[in-house]
N, C-alpha and C positions, 0 to 999 in steps of 0.2 A: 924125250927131254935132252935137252944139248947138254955139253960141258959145265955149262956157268951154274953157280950154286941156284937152288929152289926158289920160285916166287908163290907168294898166296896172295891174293885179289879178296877181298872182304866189302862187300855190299851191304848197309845197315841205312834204310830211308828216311828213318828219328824223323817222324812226321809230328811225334806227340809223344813227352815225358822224354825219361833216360833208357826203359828197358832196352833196348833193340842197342845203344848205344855201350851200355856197362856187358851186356853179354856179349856183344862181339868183342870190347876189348879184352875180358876175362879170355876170350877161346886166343885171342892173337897174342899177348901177355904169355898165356902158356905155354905156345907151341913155339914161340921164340928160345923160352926158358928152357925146354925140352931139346932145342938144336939149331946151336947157335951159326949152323948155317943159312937158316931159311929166316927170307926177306920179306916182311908183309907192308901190302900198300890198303889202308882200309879207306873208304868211301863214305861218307858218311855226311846227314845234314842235322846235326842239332846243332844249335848255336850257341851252347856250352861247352864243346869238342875239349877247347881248351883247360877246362882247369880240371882236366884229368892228364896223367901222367905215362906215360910212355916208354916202353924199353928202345933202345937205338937202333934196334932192327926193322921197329915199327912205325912209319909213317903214316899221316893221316890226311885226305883232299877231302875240305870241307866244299859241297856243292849248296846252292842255292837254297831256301831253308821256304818252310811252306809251315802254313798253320791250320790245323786238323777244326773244322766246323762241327762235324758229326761225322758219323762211324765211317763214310767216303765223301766226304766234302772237304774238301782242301782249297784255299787260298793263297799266292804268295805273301812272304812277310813282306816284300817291297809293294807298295800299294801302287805302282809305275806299271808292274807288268799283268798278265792275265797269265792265267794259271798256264794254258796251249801253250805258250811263251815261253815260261820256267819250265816247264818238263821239257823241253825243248833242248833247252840250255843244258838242264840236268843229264839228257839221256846222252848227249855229244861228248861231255864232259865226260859220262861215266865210259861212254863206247873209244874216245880218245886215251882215257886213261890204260884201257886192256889193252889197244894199239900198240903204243909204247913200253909198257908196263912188262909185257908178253908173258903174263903169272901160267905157274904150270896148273894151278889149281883157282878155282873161283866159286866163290863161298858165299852166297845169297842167303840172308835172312829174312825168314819168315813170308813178304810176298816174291809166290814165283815170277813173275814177271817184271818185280820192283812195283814203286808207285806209280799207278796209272797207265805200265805198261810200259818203265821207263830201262829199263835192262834188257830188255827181249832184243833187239839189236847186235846187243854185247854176247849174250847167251849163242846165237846166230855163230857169230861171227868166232867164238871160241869154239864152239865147236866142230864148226868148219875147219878146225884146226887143231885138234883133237884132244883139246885141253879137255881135265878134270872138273865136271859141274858138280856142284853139290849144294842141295837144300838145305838149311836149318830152321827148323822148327820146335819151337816150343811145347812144352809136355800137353797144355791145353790150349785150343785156338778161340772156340766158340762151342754155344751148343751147335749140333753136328748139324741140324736142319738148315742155317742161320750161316752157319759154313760152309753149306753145300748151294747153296742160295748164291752167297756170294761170289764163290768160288766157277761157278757155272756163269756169273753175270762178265768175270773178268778172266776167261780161258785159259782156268790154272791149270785145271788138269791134263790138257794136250801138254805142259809144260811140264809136267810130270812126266807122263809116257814118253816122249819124244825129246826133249833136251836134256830132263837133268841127269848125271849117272848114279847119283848117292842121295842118299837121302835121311838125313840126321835127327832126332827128335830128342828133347833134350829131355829129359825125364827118364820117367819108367812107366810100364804101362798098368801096375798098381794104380798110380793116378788117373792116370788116361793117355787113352790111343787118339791122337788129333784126323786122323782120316780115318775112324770107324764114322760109318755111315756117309762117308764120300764115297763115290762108283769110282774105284779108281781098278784096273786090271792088276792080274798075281805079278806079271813084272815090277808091277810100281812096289808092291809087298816086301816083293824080293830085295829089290835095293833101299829098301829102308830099315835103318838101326834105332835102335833104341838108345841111346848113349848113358844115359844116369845123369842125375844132376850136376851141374856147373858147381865145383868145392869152390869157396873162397877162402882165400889166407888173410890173414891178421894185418901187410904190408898197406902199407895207406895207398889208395887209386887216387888221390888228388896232390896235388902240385904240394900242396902245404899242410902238414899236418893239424888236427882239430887241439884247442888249447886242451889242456889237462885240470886245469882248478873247476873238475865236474864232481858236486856231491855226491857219492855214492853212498848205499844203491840208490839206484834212480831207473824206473823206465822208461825206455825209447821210445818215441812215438814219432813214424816213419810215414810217409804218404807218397814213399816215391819220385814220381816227378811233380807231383802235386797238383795238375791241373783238374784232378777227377778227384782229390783229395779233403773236402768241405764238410762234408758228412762226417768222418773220421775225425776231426777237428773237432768239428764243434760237437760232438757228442761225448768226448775226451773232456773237452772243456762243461760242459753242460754236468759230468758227472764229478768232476771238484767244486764247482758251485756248487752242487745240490746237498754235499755232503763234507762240512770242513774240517771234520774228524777225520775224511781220508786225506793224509797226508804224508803218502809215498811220494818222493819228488819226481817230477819226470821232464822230461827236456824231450821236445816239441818241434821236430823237423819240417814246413810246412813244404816244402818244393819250390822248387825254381819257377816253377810252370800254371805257380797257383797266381790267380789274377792279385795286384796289387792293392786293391781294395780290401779283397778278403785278406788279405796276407795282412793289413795294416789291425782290422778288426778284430782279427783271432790275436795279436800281439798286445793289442790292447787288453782284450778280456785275459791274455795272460799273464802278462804284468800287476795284474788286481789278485793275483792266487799268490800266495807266498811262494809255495813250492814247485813251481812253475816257470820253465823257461820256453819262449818260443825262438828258433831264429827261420831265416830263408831258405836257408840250402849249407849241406854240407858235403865236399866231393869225397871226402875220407871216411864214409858210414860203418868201415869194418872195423874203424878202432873206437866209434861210439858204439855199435852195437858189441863188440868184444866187450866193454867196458859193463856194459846195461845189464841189471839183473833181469831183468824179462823184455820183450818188444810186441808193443800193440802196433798193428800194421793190420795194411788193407790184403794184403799176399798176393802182390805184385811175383811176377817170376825171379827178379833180382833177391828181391825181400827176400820170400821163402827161401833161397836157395843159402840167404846169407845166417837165416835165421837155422837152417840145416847143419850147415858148414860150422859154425860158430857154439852150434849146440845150445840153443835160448830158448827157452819157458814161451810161448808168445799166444796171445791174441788176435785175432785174424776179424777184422770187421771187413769184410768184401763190398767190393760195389758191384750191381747186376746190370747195370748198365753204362756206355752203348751196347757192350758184351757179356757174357755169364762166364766169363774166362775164370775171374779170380773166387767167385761163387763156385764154381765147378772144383777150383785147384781146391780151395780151401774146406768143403763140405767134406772134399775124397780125404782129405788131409786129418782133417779132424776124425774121419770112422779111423781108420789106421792110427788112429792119438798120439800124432805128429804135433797135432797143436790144439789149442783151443779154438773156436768160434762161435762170434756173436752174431746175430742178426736184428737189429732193430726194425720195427714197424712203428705203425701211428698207437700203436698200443703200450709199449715199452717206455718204462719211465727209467729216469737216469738213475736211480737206485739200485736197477738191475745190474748196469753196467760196473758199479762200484761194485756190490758182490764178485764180478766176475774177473775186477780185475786185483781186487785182494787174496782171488784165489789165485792167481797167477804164481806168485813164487813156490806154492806146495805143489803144482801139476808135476807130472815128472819130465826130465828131456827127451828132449827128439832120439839122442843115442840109444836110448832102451828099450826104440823099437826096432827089433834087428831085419832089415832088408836087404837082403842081398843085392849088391851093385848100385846100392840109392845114390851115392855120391862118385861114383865113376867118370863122370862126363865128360873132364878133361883129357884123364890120362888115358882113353877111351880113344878121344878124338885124337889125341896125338899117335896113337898107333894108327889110328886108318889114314893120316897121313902119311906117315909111313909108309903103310903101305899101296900109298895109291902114287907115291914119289918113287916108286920103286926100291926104296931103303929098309927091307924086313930085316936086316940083322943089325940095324939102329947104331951105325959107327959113329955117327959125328954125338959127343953127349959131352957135352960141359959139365952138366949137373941135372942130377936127377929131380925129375920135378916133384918135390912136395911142397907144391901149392906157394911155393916165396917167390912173392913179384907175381903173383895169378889172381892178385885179388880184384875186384871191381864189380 
């Protein structure tokens, strides 16, 4: 590494919802907070980029943005180009950005070779140069069968053994191990850490904070990015219809990402509850869920992590498909009595759900279940920056990081 201060390279696809986008800002948020030498340039295609908020060390190049059909079908959002096209564009952009950029470190999330194969260029060409690769991966991918399937269709795992040097999983392995039952060799084992969960702080991740004349208590009802979020919704709403003795207030986040129809329909039917509020989207979720005496949520990786962090009573209704990801997070979560979860079938009447969620404020918190290293993830990852920047005796420190200005 030359004279000039540190760079980090951050690779996040946001093919579909916020996750991949709020977690990579949460790790660059930190690690800025942590040393206020190092310069992050992050990558990134959602098309919400914007009304998240940003430390001055942090820049963001938004690339051409693609909308997710099914679990690998991808379309441009310009209806002008073909997909060949836009990945095209996307991978120049991302391979001109390392060019210039010249980061000591590069930080790919979640697919190894980007969308469609759209990094592997980059990864090439930094390594030829003998930049710091490293993976990030989330505590659960898929069921393993389902991930090993796909992962062999799109040549992850040469990308493992042969490109990356580190390899980050953000969890603990109490939840789950995302490459058990991937063939992957004891090298790939070796460079791979466990980090602990992503903490989130109380400090608002959006440009503007959310109004305050919120009745309390009130629970949260969260659905993430909201595009897979319909089910959660209307089952929510299905269970204060059914029953108008329940009447805990709750405030109804549907997602940016939830089609506009549905979005109009579920506002409707929530408008007819008295204690009921629905809006669109909110980028400042840590000071609603801070606020919220419990949160019903699908247990998106953000969610859980925020519902961890924040120490909230919560409900966990999972979706199993296109992936068993939040099924899997949320089952494992629930045996360990992290949280609660429902499962609805064709059987399940909404009466059930109203038991379940009148039982929410007596369950106990997440804090009193003691795991060693559950919410480490941050300050985890800022040491093996550290030390992979050559800095083990950690000189440059403005301020120690507890979690202010980490949130997202």
């Amino acid at each position: 590494m030359n004279s000039r201060p540190p760079r980090m390279l951050i690779y996040s696809h946001d093919s579909f919802g916020l996750g991949h986008l709020r977690r990579c800002r949460a790790i660059a948020q930190s690690l800025v907070a942590y040393r206020e030498d190092l310069s992050i340039m992050m990558i990134v295609g959602s098309p919400i980029v914007g009304a998240f908020s940003f430390s001055p060390n942090v820049e963001f190049i938004r690339v051409p943005g693609v909308v997710k059909l099914t679990n690998e079908s991808y379309q441009p959002h310009s209806p002008g180009l073909s997909i060949e096209d836009l990945i095209g564009i996307r991978s120049a952009i991302i391979l001109e950005t390392a060019r210039i950029f010249e980061p000591d470190i590069f930080l790919v999330d979640k697919e190894p070779l980007g969308l469609r194969g759209e990094v592997g260029a980059t990864l090439e060409f930094l390594k030829e140069k003998g930049k710091t690769l490293v993976l990030g991966l989330r505590d659960v991918m898929d069921e393993p069968t389902r991930l090993a399937e796909e992962w062999d269709r799109k040549h992850a795992v040469p990308a493992l053994e042969e490109l990356y040097d580190h390899i980050w999983i953000y969890g603990i392995p109490e939840i789950c191990d995302p490459l058990q039952g991937i063939d992957v060799s004891d090298s790939v084992k070796h460079k791979t850490r466990f980090t602990g969960y992503l903490r989130r702080g109380k400090t608002p991740s959006g440009l503007y904070p959310p109004p305050h004349e919120i009745e309390e208590p009130f629970y949260l009802v969260t659905t993430g990015g909201g595009g897979d979020g319909a089910m959660l919704v209307d089952w929510v709403l299905r269970a204060y219809e059914f029953d108008p003795t329940f009447d805990m207030p709750a405030k109804i986040v549907l997602g940016p990402f939830m089609g506009t129809t549905q979005q109009t329909g579920f506002m409707e039917r929530a408008a007819r509850i008295k204690h009921l509020e629905a809006i669109a989207f909110e980028a400042n979720m840590e000071a609603l869920m801070q606020r919220a005496l419990a949160v019903v949520g699908m247990g998106g990786y953000n969610t859980f992590c925020e519902i961890l962090s924040l120490d909230k009573r919560a409900l966990i209704l999972p979706r199993t498909a296109p992936r068993a990801e939040q099924f899997i997070r949320a089952a494992r979560a629930a045996e360990l009595d992290l949280v609660s979860m429902f499962m609805p079938d064709d059987t399940t009447e909404p009466g059930q759900l109203v038991e379940a969620m009148r039982a929410l404020p007596y369950r106990r918190r997440p804090s009193k279940v003691h795991i060693p290293g559950l919410l480490d993830g941050l300050s985890v990852i800022n040491s093996l920056v550290d030390q992979y920047l050559g800095d083990k005796t950690s000189a440059v420190r403005s301020r120690k990081l507890s979690i202010v200005g980490a949130g997202g």
